[in-house]
N, CA, C and O atoms as CSV, one atom per row, in Angstrom:
chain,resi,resn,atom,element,x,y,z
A,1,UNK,N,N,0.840,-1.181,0.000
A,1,UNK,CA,C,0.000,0.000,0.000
A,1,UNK,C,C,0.886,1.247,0.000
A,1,UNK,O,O,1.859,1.392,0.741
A,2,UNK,N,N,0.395,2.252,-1.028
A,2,UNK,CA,C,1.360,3.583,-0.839
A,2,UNK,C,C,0.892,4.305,0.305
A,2,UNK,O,O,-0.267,4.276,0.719
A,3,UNK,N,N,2.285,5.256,1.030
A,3,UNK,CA,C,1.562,5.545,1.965
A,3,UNK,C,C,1.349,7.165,1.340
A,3,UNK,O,O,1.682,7.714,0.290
A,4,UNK,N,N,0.596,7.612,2.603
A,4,UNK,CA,C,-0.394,8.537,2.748
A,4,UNK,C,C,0.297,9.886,3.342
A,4,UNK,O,O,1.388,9.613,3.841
A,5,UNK,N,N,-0.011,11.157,3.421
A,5,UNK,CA,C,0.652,11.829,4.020
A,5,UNK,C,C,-0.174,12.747,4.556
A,5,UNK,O,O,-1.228,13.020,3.983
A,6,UNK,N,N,0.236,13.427,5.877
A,6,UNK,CA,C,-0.150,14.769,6.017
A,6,UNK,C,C,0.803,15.790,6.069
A,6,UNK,O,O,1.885,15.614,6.630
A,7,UNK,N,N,0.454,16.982,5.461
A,7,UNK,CA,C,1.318,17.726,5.947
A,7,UNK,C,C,0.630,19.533,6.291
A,7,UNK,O,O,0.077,20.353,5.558
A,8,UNK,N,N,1.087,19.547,8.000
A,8,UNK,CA,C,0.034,20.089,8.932
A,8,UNK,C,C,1.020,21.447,9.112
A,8,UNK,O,O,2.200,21.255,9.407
A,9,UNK,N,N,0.487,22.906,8.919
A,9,UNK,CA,C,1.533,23.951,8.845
A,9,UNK,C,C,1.224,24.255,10.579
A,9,UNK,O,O,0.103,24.206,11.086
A,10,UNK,N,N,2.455,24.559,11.285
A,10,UNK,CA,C,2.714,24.876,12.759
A,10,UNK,C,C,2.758,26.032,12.965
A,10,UNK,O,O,3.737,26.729,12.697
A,11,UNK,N,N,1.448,26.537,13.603
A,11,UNK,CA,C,0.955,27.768,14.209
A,11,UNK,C,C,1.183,27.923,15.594
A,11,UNK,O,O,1.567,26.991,16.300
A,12,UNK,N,N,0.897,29.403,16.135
A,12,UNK,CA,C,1.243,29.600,17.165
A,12,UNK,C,C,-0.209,29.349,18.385
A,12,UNK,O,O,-0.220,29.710,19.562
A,13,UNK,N,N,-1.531,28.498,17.487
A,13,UNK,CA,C,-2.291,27.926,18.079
A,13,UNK,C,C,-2.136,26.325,18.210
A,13,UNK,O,O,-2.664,25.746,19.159
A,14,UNK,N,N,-1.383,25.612,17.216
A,14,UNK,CA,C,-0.784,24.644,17.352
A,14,UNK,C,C,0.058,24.346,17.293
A,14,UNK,O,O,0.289,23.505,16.424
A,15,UNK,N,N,1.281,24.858,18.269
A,15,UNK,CA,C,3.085,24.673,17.692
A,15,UNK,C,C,3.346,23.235,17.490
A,15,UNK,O,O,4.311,22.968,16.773
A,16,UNK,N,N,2.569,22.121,18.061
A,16,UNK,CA,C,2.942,20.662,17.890
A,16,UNK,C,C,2.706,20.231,16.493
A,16,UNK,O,O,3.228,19.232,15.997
A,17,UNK,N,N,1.962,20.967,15.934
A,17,UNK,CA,C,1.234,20.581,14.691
A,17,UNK,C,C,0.581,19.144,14.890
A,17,UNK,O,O,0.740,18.239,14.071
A,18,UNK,N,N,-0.153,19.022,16.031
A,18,UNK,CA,C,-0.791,17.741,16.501
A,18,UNK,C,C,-2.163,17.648,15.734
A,18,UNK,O,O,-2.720,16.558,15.604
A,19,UNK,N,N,-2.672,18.754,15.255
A,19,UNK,CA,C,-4.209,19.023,15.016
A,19,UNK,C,C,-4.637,18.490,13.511
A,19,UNK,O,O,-4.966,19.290,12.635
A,20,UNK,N,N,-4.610,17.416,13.349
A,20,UNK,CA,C,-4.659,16.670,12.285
A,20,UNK,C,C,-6.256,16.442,11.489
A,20,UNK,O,O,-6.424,16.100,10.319
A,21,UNK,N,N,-7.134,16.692,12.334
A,21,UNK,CA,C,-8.490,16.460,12.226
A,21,UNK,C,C,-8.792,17.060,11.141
A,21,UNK,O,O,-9.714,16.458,10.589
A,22,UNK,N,N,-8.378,18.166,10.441
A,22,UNK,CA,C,-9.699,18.924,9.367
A,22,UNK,C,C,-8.476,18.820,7.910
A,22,UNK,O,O,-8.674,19.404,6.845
A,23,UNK,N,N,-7.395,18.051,8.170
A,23,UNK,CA,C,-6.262,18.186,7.093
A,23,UNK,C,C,-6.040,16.604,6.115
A,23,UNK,O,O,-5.598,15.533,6.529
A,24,UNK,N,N,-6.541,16.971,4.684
A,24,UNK,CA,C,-6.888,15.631,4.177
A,24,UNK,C,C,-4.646,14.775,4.593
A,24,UNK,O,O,-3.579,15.080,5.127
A,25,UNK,N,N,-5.345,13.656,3.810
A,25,UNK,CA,C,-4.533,12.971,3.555
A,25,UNK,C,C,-4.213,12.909,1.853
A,25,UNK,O,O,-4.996,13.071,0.917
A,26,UNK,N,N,-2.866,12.635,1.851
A,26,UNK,CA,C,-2.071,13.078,0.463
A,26,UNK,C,C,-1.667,12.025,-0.121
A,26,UNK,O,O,-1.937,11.159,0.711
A,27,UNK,N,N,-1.244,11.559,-0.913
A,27,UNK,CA,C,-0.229,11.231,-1.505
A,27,UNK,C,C,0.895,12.011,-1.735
A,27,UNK,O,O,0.859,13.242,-1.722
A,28,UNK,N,N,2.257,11.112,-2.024
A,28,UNK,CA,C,3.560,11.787,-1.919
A,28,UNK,C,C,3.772,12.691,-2.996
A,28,UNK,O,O,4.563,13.580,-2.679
A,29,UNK,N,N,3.186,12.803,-4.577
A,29,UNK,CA,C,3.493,14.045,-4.809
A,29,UNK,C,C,2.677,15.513,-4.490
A,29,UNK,O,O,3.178,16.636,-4.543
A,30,UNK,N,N,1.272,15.165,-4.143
A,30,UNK,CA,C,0.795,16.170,-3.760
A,30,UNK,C,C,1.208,17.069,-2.498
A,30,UNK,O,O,1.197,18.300,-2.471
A,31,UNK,N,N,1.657,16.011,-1.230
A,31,UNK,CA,C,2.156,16.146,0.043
A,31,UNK,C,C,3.383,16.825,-0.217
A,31,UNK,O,O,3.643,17.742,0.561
A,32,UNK,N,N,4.451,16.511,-1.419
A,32,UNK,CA,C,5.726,17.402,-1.361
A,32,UNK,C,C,5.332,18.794,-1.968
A,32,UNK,O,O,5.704,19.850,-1.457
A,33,UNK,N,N,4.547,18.722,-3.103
A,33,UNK,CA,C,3.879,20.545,-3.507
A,33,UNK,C,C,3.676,21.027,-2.670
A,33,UNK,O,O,4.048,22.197,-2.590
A,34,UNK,N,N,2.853,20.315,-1.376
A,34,UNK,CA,C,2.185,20.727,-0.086
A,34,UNK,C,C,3.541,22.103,0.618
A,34,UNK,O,O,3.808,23.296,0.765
A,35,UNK,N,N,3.921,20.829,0.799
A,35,UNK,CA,C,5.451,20.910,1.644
A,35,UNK,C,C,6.354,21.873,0.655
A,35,UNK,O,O,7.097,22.480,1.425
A,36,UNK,N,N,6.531,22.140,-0.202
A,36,UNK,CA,C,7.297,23.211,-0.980
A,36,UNK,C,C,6.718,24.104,-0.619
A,36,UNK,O,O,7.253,24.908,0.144
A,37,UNK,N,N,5.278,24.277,-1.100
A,37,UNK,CA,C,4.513,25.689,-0.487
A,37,UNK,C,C,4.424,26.427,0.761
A,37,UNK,O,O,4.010,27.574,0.928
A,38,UNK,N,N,4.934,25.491,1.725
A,38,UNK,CA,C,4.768,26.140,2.888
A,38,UNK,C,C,6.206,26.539,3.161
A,38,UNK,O,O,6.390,27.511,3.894
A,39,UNK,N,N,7.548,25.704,2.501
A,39,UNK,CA,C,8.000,26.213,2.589
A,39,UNK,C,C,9.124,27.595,1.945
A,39,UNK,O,O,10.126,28.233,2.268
A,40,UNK,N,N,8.178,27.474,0.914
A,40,UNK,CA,C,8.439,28.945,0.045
A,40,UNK,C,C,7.623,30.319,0.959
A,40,UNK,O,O,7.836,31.531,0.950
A,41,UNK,N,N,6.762,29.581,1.602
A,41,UNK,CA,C,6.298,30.740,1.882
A,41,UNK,C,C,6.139,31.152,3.776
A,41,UNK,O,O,5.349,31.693,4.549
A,42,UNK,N,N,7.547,30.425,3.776
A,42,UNK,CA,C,8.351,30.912,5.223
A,42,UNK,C,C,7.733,29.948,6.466
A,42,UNK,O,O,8.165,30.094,7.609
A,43,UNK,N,N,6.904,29.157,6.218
A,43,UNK,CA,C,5.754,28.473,7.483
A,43,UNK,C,C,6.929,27.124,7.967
A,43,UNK,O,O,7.591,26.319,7.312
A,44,UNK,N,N,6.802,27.327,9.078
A,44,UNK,CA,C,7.113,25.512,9.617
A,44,UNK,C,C,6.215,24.783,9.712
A,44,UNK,O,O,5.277,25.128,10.431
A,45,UNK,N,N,6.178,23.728,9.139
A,45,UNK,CA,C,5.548,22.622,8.832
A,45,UNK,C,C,6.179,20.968,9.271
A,45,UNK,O,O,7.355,20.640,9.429
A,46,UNK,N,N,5.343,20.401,9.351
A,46,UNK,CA,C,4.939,18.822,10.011
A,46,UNK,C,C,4.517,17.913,8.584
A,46,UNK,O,O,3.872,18.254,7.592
A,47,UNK,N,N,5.174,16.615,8.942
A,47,UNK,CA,C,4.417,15.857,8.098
A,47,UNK,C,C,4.313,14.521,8.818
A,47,UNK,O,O,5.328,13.930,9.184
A,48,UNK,N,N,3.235,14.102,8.998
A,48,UNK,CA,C,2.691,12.798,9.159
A,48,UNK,C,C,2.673,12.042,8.484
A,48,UNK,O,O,2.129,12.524,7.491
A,49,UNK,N,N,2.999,10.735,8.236
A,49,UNK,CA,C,2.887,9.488,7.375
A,49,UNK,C,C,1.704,8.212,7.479
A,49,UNK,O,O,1.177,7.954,8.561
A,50,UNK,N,N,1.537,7.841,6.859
A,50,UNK,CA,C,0.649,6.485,7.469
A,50,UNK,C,C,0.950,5.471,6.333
A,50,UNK,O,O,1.025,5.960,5.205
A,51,UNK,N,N,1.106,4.329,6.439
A,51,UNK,CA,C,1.453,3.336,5.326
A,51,UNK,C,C,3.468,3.491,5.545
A,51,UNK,O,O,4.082,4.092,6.427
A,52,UNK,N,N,4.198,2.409,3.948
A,52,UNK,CA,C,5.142,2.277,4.497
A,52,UNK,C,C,5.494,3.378,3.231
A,52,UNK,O,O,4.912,3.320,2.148
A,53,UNK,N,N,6.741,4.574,3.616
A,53,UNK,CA,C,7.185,5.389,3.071
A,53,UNK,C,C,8.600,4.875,2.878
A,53,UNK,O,O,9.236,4.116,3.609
A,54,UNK,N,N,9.000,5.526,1.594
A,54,UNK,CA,C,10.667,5.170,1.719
A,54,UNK,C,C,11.336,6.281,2.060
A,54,UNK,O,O,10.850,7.378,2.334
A,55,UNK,N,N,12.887,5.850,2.025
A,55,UNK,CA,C,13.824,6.297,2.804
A,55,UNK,C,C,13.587,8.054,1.782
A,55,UNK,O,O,13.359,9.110,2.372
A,56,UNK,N,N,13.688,7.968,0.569
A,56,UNK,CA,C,13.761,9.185,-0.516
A,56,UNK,C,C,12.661,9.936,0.038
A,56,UNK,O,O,12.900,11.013,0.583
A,57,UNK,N,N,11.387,9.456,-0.044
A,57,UNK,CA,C,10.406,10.437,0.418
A,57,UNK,C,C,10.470,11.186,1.878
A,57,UNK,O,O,10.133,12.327,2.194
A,58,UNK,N,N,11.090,9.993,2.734
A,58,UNK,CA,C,11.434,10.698,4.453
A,58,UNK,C,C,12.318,12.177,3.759
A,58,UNK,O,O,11.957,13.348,3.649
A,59,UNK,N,N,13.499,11.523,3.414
A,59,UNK,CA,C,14.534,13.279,3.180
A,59,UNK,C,C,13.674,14.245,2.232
A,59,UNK,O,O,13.401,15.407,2.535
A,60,UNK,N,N,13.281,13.606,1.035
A,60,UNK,CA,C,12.697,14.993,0.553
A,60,UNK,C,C,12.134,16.114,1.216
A,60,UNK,O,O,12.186,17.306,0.914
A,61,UNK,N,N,11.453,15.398,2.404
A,61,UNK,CA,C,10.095,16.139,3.296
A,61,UNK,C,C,11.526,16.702,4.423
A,61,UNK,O,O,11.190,17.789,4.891
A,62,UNK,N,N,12.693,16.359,4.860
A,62,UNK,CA,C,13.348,16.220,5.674
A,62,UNK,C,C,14.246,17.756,5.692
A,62,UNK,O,O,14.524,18.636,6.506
A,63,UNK,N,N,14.556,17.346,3.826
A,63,UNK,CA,C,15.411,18.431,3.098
A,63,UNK,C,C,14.626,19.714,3.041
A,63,UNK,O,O,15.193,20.781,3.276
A,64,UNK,N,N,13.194,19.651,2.703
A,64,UNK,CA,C,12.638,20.783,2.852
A,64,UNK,C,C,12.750,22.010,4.640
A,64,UNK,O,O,12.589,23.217,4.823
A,65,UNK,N,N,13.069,20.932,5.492
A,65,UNK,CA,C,12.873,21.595,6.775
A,65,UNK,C,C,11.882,20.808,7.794
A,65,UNK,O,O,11.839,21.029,9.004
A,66,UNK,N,N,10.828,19.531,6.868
A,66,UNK,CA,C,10.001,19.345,7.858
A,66,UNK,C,C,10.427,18.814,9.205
A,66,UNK,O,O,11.571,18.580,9.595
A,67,UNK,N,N,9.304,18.673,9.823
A,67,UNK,CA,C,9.473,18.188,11.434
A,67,UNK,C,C,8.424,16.436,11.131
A,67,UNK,O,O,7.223,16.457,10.863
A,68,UNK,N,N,9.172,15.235,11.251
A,68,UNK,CA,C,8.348,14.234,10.888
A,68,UNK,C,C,8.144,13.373,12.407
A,68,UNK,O,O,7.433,12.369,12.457
């Protein structure tokens, strides 16, 4: 199964970026556009996984800055 992603931008109402409830789930190329966008546009961001991810997709999300 491919896995799934979230990727949750970290506010100063949720610095854990724990708040997963209203944020779909991705697939890995939509989840890295995700993840470029937030971080072009200065945000710290989280990404959650579910299913088995590989090692390339961990750094991509890793290289961007995320917090996994």
């Amino acid at each position: 199964m491919a896995a799934t992603f979230q990727v949750i931008a970290i506010s100063s109402l949720d610095p854990e970026g724990s708040d997963t409830c209203n944020e779909p789930m991705l697939l890995y190329p939509d989840a890295l556009k995700t993840a470029r966008q937030f971080k072009a546009d200065g945000k710290a961001f989280r990404v959650i996984a579910e299913g088995e991810q590989s090692e390339q997709q961990l750094q991509s999300f890793l290289a961007l800055g995320a917090l996994v």
